[in-house]
N, C-alpha and C positions, 0 to 999 in steps of 0.2 A: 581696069581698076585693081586685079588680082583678087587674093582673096582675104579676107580680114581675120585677123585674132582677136579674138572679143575677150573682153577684163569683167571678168568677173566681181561683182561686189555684194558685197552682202549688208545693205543697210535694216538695224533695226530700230522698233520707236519711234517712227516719222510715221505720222497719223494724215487725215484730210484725204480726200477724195480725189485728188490728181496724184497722190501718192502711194495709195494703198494697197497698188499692186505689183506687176513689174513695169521699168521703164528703162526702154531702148534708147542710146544715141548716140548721134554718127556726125562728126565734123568735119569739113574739109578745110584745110590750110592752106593758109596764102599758098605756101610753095607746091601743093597738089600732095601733101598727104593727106590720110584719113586717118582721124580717131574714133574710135567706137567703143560704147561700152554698154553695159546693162546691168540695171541698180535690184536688185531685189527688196521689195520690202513688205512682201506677204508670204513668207513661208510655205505655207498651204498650197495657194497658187503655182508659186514656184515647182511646187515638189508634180505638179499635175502638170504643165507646161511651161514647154523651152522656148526662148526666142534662140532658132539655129543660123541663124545669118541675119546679117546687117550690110544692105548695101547703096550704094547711090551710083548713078547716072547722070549723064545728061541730056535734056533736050531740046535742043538748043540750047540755050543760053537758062533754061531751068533745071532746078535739081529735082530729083525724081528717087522717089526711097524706095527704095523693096527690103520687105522683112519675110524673114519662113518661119513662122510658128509651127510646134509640132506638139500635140498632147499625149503626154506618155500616159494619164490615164483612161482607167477600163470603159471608162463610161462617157454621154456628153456631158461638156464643160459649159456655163451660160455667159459668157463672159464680155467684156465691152473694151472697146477702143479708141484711141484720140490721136491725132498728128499733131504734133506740133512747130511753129519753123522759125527760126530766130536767124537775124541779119548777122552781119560779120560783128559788129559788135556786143555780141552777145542777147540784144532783146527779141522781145517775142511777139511777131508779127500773127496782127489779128487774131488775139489767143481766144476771143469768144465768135470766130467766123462760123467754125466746123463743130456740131452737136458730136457726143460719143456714139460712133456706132457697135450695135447688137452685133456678137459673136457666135454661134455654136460651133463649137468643134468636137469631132464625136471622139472618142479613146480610140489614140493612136494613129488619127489623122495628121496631114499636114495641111499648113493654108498656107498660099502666098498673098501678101498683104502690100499693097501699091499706093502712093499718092505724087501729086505733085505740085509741086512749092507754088504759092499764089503767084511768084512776081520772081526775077533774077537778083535781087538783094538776099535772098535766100542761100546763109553758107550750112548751114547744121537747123537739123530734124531731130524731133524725140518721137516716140512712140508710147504711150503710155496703156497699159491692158490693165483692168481691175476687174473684181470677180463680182459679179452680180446676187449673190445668194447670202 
């Protein structure tokens, strides 16, 4: 797969609960490239933990996300997270399957963060973290 350049964004002003923190994601293309990128839209968060890699696999015939979170701050973070997997034409498959799971990551840990796609209609993952406090 090699290794990915993640695009930076900085969105602000987008409110609601599947937005309010950061969110990861990673497309694969018909022809087998990948785009990736990561939306910022809680400052705060941001400024306490990075999403440092974005990647996908396969197995078999499913795609399979690994993300590496890392907390640059001093303390733990209480945080939460959601997968999400949308088919080649962009919709989003079983978006109320998986509940958000509970995070703690202490200052200056790293986590490797895994799932994998319900089904092979599966071409692009988001990963959404929002800050629990």
């Amino acid at each position: 797969m090699g290794f990915l350049t993640l695009i930076l964004f900085v969105g602000m002003g987008i409110s609601g609960c599947g937005t309010s923190g950061i969110v990861g994601s990673l497309k694969v293309q018909p022809n087998s490239q990948i785009e990736s990128r990561i939306i910022i839209n809680n400052p705060f968060l941001a400024s306490r933990l990075k999403i440092k890699d974005l990647r996908a696999t396969f197995s078999g015939d499913l795609l399979v996300a690994h993300i590496a979170v890392t907390s640059t701050h001093n303390s733990a973070l209480d945080v939460q997270y959601k997968f999400r997997w949308y088919d080649s034409q962009g919709l989003e498959v079983g978006p109320d399957a998986l509940p958000w799971q509970p995070l703690i990551i202490y200052g200056g840990e790293n986590k490797s963060l895994q799932a994998v796609a319900p089904n092979p209609s599966i071409k692009e993952f988001k990963i959404e973290i929002r800050y629990t406090k």
